[in-house]
Chimera marker file (.cmm) of the C-alpha trace (Angstrom):
<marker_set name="trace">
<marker id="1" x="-8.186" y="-9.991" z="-1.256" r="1" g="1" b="0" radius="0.5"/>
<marker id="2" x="-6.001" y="-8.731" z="-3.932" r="1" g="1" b="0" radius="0.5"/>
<marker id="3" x="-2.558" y="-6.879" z="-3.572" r="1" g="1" b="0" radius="0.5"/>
<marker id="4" x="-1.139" y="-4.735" z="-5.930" r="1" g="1" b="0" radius="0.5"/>
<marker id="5" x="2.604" y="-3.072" z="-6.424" r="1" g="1" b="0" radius="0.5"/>
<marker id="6" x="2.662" y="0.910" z="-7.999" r="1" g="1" b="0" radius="0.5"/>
<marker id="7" x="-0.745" y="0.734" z="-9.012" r="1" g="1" b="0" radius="0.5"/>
<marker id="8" x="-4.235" y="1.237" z="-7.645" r="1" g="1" b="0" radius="0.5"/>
<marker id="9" x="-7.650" y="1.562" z="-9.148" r="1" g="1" b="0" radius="0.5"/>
<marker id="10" x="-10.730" y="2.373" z="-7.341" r="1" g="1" b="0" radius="0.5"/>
<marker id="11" x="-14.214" y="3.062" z="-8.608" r="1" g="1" b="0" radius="0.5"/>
<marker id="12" x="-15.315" y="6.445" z="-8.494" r="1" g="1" b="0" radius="0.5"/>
<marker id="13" x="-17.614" y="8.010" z="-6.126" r="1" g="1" b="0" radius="0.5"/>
<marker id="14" x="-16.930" y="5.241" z="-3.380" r="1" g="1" b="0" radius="0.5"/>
<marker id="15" x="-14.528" y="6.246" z="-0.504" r="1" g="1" b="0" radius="0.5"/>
<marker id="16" x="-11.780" y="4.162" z="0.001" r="1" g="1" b="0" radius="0.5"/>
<marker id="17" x="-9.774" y="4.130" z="3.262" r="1" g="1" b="0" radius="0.5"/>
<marker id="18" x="-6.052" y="3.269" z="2.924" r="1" g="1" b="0" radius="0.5"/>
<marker id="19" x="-4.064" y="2.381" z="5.976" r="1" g="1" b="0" radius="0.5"/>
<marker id="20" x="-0.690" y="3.522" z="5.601" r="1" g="1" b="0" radius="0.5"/>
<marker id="21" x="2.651" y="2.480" z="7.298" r="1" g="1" b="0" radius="0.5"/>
<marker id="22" x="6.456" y="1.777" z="6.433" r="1" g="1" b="0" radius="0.5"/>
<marker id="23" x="8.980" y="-1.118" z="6.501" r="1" g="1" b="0" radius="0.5"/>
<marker id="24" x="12.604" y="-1.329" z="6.524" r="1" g="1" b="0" radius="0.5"/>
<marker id="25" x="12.589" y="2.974" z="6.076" r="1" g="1" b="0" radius="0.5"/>
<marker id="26" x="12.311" y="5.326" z="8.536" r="1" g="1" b="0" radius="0.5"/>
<marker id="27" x="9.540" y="7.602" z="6.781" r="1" g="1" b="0" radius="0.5"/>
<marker id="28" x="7.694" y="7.554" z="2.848" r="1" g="1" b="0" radius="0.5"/>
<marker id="29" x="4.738" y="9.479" z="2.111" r="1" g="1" b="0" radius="0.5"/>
<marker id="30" x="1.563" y="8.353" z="-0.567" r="1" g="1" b="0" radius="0.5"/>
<marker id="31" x="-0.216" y="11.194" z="-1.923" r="1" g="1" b="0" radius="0.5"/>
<marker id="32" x="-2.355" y="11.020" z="-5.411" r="1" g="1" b="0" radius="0.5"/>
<marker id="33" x="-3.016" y="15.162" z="-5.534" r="1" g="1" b="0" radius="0.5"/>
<marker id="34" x="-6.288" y="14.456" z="-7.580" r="1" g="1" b="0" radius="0.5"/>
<marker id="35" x="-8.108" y="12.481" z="-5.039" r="1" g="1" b="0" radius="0.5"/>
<marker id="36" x="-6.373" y="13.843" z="-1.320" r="1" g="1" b="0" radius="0.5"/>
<marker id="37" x="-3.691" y="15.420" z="0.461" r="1" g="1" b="0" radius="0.5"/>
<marker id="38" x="-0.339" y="13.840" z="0.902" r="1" g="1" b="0" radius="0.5"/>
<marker id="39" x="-0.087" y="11.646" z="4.307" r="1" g="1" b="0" radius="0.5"/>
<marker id="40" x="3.138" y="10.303" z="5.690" r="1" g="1" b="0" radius="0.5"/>
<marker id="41" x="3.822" y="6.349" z="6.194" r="1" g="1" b="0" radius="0.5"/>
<marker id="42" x="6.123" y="6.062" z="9.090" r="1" g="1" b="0" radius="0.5"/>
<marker id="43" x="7.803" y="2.690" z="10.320" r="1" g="1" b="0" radius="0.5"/>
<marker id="44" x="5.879" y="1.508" z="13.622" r="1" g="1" b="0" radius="0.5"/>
<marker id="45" x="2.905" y="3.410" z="13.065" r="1" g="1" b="0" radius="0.5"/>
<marker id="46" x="0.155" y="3.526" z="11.041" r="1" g="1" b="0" radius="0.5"/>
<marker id="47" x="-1.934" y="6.232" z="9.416" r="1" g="1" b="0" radius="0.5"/>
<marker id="48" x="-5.178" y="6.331" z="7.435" r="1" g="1" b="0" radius="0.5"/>
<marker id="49" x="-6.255" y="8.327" z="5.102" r="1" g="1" b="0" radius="0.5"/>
<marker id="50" x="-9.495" y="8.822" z="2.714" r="1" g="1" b="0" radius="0.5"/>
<marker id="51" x="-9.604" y="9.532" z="-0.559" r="1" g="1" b="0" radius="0.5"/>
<marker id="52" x="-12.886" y="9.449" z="-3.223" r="1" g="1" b="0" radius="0.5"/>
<marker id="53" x="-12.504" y="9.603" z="-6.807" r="1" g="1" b="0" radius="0.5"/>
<marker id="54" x="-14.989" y="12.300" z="-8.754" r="1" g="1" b="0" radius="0.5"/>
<marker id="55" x="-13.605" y="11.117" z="-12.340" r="1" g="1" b="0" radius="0.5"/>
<marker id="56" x="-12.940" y="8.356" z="-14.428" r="1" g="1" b="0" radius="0.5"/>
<marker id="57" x="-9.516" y="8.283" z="-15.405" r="1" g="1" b="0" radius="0.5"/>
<marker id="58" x="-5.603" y="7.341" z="-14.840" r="1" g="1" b="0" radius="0.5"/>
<marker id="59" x="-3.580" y="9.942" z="-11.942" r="1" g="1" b="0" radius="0.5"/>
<marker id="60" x="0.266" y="10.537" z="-10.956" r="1" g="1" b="0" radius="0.5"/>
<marker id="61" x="0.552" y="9.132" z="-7.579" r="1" g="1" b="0" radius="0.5"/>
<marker id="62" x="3.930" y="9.479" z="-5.460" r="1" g="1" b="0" radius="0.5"/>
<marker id="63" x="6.036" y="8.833" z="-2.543" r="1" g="1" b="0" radius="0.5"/>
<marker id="64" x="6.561" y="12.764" z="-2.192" r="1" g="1" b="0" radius="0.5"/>
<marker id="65" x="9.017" y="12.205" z="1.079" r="1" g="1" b="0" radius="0.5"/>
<marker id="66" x="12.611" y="12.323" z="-0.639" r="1" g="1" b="0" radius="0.5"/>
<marker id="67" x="14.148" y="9.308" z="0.799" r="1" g="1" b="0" radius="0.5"/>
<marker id="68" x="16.899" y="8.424" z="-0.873" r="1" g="1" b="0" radius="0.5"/>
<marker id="69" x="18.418" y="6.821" z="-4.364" r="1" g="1" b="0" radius="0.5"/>
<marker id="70" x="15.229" y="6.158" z="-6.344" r="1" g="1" b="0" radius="0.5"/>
<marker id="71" x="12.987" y="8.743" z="-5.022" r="1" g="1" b="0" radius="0.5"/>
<marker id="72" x="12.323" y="10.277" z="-8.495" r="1" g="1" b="0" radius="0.5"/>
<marker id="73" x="11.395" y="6.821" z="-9.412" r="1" g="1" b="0" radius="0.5"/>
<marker id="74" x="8.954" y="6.576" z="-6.700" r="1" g="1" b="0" radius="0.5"/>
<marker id="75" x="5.393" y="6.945" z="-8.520" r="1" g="1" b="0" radius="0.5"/>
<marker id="76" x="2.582" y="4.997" z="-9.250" r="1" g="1" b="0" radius="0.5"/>
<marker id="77" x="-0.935" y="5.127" z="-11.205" r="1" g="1" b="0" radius="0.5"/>
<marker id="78" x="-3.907" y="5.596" z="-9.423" r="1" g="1" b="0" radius="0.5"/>
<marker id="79" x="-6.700" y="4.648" z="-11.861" r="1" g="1" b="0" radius="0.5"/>
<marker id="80" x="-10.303" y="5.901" z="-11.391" r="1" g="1" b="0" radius="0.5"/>
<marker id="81" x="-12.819" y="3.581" z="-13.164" r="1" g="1" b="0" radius="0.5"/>
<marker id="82" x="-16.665" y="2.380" z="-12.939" r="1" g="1" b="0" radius="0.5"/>
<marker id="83" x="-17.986" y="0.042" z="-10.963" r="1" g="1" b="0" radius="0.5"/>
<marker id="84" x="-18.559" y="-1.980" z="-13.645" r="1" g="1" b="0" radius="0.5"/>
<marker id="85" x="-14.864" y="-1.765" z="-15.078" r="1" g="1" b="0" radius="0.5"/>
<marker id="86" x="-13.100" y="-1.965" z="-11.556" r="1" g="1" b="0" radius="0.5"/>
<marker id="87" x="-15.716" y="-5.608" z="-10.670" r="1" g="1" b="0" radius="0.5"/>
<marker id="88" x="-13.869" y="-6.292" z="-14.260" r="1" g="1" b="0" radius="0.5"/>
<marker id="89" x="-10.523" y="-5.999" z="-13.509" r="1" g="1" b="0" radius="0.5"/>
<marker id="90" x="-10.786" y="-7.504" z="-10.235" r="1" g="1" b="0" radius="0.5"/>
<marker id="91" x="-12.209" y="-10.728" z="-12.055" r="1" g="1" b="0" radius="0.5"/>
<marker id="92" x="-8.792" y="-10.182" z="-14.408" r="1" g="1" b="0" radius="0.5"/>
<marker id="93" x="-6.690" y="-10.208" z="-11.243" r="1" g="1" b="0" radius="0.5"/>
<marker id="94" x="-7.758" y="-13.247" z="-9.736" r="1" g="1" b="0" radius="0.5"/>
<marker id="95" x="-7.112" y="-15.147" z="-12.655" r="1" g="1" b="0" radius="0.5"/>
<marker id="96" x="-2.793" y="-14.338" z="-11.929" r="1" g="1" b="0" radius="0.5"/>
<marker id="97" x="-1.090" y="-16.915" z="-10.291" r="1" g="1" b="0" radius="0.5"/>
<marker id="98" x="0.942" y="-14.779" z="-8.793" r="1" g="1" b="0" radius="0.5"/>
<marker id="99" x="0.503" y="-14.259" z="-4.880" r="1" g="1" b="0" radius="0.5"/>
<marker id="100" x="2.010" y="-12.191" z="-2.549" r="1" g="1" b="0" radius="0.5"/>
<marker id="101" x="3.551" y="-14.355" z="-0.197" r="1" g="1" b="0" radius="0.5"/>
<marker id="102" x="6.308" y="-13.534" z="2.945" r="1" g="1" b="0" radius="0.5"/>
<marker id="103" x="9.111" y="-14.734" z="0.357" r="1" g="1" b="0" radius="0.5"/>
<marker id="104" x="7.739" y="-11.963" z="-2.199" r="1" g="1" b="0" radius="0.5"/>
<marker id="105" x="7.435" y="-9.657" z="0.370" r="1" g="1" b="0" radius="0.5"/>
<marker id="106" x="11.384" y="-9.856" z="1.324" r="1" g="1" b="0" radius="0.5"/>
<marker id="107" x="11.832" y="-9.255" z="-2.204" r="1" g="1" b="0" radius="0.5"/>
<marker id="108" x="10.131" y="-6.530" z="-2.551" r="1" g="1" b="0" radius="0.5"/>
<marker id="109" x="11.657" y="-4.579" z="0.489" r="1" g="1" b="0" radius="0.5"/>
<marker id="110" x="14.976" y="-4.953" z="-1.572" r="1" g="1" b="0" radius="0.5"/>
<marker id="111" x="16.627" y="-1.813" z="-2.694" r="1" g="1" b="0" radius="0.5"/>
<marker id="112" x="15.552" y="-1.090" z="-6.214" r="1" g="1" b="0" radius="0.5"/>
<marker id="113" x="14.648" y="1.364" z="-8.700" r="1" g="1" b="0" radius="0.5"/>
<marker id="114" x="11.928" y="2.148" z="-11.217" r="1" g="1" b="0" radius="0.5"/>
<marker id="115" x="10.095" y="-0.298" z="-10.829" r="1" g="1" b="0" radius="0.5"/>
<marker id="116" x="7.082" y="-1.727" z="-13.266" r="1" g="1" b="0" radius="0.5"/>
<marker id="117" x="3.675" y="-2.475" z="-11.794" r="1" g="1" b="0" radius="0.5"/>
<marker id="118" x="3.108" y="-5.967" z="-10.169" r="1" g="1" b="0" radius="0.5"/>
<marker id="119" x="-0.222" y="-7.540" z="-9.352" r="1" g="1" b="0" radius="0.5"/>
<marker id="120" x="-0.924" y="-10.249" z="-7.094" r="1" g="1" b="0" radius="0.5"/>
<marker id="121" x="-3.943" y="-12.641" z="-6.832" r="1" g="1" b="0" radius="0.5"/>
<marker id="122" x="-4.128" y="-13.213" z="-3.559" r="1" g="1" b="0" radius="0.5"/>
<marker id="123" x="-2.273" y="-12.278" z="-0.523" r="1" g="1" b="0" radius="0.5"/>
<marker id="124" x="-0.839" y="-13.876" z="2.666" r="1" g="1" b="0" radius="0.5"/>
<marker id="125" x="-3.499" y="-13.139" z="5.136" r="1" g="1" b="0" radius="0.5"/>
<marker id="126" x="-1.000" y="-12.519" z="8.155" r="1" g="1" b="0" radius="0.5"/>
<marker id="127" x="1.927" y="-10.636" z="6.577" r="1" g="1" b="0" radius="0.5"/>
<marker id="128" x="0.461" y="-7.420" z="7.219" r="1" g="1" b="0" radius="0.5"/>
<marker id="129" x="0.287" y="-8.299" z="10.927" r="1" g="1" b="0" radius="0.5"/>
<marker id="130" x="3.386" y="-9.763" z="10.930" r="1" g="1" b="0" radius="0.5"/>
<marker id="131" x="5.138" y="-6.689" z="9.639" r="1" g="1" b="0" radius="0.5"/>
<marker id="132" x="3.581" y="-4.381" z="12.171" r="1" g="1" b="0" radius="0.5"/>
<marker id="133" x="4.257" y="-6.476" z="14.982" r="1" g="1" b="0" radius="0.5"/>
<marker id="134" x="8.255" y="-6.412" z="14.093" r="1" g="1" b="0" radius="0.5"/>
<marker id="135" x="8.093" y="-3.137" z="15.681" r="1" g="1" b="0" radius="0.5"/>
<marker id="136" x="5.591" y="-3.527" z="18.331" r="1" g="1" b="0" radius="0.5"/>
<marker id="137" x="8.471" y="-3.701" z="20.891" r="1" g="1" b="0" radius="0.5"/>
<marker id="138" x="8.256" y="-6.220" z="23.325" r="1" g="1" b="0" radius="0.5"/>
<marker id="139" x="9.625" y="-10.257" z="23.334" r="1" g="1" b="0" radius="0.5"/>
<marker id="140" x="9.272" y="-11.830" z="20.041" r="1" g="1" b="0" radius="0.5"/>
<marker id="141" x="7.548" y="-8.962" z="18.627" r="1" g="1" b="0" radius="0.5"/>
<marker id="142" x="4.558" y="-8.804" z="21.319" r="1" g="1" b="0" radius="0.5"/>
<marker id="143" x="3.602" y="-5.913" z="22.573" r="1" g="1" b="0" radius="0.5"/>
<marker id="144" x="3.646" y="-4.879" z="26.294" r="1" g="1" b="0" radius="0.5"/>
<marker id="145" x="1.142" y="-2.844" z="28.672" r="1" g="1" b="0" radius="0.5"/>
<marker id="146" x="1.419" y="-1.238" z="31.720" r="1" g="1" b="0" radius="0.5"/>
<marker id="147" x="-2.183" y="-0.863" z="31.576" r="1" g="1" b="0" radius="0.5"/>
<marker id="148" x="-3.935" y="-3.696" z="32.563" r="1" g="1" b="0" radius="0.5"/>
<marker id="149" x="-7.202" y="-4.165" z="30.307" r="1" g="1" b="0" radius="0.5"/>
<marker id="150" x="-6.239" y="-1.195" z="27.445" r="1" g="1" b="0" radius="0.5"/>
<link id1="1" id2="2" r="1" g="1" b="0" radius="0.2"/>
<link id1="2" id2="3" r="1" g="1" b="0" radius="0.2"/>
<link id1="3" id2="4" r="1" g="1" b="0" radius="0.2"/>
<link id1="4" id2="5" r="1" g="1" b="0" radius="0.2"/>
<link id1="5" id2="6" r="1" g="1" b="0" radius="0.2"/>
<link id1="6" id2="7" r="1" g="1" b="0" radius="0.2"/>
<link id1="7" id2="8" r="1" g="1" b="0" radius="0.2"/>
<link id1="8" id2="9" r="1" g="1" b="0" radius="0.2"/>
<link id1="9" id2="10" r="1" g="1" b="0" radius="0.2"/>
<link id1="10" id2="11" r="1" g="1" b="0" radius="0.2"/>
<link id1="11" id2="12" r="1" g="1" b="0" radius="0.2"/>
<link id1="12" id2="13" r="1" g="1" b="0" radius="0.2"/>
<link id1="13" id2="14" r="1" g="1" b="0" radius="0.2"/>
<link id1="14" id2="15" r="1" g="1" b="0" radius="0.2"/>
<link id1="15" id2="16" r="1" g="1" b="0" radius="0.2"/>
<link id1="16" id2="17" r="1" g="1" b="0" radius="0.2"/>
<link id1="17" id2="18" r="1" g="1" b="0" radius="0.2"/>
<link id1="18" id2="19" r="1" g="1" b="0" radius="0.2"/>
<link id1="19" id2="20" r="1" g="1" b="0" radius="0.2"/>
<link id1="20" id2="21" r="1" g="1" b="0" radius="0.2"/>
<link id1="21" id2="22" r="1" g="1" b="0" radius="0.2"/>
<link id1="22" id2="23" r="1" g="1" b="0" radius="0.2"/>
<link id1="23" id2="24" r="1" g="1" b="0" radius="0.2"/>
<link id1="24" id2="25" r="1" g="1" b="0" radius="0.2"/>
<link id1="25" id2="26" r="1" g="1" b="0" radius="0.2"/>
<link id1="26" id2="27" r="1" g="1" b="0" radius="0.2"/>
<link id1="27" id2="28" r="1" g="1" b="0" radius="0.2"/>
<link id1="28" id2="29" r="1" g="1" b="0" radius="0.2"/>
<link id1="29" id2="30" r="1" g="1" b="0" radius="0.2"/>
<link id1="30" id2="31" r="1" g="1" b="0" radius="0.2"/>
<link id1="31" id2="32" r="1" g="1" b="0" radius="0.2"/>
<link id1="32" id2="33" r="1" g="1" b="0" radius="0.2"/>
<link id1="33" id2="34" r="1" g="1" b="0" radius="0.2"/>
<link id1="34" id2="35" r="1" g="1" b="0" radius="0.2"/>
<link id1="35" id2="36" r="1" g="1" b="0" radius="0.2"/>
<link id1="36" id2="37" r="1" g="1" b="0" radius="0.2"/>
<link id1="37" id2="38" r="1" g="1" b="0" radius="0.2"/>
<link id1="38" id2="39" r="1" g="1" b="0" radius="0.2"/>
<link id1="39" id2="40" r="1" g="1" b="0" radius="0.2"/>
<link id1="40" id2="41" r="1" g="1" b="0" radius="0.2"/>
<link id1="41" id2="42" r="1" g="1" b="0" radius="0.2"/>
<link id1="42" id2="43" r="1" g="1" b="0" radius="0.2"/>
<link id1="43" id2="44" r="1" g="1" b="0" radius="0.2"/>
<link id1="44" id2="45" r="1" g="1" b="0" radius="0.2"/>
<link id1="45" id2="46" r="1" g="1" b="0" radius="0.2"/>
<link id1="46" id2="47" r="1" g="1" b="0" radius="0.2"/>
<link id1="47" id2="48" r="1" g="1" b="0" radius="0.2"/>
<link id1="48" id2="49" r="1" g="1" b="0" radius="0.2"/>
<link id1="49" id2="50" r="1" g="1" b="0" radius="0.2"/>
<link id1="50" id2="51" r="1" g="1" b="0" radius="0.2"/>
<link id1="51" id2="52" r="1" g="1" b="0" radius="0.2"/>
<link id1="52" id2="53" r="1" g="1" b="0" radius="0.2"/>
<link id1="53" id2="54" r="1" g="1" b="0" radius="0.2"/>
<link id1="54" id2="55" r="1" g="1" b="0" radius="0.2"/>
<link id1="55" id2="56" r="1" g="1" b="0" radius="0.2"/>
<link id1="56" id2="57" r="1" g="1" b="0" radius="0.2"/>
<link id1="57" id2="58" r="1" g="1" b="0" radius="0.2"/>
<link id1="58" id2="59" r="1" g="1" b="0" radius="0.2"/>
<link id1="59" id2="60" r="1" g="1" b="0" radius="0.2"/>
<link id1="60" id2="61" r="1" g="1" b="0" radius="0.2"/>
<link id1="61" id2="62" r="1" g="1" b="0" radius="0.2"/>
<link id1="62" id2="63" r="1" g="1" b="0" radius="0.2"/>
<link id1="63" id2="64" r="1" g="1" b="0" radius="0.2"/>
<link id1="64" id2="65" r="1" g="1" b="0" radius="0.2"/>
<link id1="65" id2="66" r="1" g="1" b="0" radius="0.2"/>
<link id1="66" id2="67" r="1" g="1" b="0" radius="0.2"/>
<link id1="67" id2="68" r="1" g="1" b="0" radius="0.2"/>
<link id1="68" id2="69" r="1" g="1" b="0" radius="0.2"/>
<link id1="69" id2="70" r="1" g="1" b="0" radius="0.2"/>
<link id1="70" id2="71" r="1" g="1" b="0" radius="0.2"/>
<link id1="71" id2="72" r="1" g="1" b="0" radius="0.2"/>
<link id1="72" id2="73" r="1" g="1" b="0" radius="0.2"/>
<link id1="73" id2="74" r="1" g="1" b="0" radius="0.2"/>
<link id1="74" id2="75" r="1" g="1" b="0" radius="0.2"/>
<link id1="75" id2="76" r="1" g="1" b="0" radius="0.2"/>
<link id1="76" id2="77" r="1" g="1" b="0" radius="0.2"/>
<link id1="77" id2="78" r="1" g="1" b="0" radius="0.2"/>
<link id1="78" id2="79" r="1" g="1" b="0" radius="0.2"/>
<link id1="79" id2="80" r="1" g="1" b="0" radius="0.2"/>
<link id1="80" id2="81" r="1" g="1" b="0" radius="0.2"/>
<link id1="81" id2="82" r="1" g="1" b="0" radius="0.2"/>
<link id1="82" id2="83" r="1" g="1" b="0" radius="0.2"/>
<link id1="83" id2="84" r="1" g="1" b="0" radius="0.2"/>
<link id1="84" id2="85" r="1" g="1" b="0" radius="0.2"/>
<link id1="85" id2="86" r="1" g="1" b="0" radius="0.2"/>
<link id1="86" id2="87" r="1" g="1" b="0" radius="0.2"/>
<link id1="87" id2="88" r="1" g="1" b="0" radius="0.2"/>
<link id1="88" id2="89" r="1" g="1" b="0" radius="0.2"/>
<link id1="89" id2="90" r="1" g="1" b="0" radius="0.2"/>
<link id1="90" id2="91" r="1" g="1" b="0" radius="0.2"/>
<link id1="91" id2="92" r="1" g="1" b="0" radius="0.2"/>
<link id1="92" id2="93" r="1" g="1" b="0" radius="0.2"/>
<link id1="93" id2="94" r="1" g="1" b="0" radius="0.2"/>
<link id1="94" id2="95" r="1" g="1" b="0" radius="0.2"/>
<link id1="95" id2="96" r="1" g="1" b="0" radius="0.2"/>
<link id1="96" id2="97" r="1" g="1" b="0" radius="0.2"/>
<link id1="97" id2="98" r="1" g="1" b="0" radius="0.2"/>
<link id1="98" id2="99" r="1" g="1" b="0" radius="0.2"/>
<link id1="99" id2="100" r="1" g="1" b="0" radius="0.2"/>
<link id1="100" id2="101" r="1" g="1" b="0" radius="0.2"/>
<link id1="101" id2="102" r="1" g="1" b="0" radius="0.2"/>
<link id1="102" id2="103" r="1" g="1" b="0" radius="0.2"/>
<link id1="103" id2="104" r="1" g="1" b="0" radius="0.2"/>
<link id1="104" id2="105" r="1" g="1" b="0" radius="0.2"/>
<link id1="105" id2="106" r="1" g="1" b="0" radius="0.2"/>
<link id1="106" id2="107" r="1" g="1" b="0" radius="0.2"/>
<link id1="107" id2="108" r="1" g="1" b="0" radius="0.2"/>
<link id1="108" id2="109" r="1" g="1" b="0" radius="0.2"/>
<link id1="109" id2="110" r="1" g="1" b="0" radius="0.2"/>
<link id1="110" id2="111" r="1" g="1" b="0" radius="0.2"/>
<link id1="111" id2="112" r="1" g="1" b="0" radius="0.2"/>
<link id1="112" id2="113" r="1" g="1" b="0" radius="0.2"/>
<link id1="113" id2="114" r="1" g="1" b="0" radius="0.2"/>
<link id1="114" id2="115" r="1" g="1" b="0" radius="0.2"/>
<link id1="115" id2="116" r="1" g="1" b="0" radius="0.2"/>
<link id1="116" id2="117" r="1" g="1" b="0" radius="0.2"/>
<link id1="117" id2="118" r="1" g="1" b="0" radius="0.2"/>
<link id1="118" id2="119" r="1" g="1" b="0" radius="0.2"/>
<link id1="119" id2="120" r="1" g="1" b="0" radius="0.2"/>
<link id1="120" id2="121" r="1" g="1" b="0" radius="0.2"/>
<link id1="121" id2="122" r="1" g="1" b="0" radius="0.2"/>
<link id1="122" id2="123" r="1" g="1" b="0" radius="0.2"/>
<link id1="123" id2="124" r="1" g="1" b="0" radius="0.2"/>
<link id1="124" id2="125" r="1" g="1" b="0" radius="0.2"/>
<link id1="125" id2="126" r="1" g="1" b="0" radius="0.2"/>
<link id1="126" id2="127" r="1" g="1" b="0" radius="0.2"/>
<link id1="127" id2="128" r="1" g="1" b="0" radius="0.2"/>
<link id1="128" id2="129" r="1" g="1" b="0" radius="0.2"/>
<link id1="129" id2="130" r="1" g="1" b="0" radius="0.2"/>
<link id1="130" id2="131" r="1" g="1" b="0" radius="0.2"/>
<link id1="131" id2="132" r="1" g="1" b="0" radius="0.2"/>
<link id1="132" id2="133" r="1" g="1" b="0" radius="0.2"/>
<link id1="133" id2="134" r="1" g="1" b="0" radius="0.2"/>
<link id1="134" id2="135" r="1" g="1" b="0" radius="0.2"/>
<link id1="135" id2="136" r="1" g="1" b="0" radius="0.2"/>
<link id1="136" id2="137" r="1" g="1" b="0" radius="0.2"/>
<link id1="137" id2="138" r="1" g="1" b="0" radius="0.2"/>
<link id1="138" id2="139" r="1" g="1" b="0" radius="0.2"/>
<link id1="139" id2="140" r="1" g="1" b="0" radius="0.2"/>
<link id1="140" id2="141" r="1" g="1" b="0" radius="0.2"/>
<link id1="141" id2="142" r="1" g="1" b="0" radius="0.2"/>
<link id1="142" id2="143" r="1" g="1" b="0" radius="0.2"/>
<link id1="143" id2="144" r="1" g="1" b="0" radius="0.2"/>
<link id1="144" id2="145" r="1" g="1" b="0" radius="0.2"/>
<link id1="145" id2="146" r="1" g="1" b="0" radius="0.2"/>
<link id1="146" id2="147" r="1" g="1" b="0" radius="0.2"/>
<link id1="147" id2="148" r="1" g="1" b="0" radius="0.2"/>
<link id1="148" id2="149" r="1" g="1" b="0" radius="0.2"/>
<link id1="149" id2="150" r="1" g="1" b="0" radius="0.2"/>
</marker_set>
């Protein structure tokens, strides 16, 4: 119940499934070469992908799709850590008062560049939804079905 901004940390040996997608741009990628392969985040969809860290320590992770001003910008840390030291931080990270809220979220699909890390406390509980169903299709961002009962 945490959200964080160019950073991740994970404890090793525990796999950790990320769901992927993309708003506002037409295609980005997340790949951290040390723990997986590279998988695309596309606008409307959404992808998973599993990763497991074998080491303790900090990794280069990236937006390897070249999409636009900024790309070489695009990177993150993906930390591997203990059990012990990732129950620690996420302790730390409640304590911010910071949460990630719909305003926050409009700010952070601004255009910008090189940005720092951000961490967030908590996080709206629906904005995930919210931002997949913009592209759902459909009146008011509901989907539609042919198929009754699918």
């Amino acid at each position: 119940n945490i959200a964080t901004v160019n950073f991740v940390q994970i404890p090793v040996d525990r796999p950790v499934e990320f769901e992927l997608t993309a708003d506002e741009t037409p295609m980005s990628s997340f790949w951290i070469p040390h723990f997986s392969g590279q998988l695309y985040a596309m606008t409307g969809h959404v992808n998973r992908l599993n990763i497991m860290a074998s080491e303790v320590g900090d990794y280069p992770g990236s937006s390897a799709e070249i999409n636009g001003r900024g790309f070489a910008g695009m990177k993150f840390t993906a930390r591997a850590s203990s059990q012990a030291d990732f129950e620690q931080w996420l302790q730390t990270m409640k304590l911010s008062p910071t949460v990630l809220d719909s305003s926050e979220y409009e700010n952070l699909l601004k255009p910008s560049e090189n940005n720092s890390a951000a961490f967030y406390s908590s996080y709206d509980t629906g904005l995930y939804s919210k931002m997949l169903m913009k592209y759902a299709g459909g009146k008011d961002g509901q989907t539609q079905s042919h198929e009754k009962g699918h």
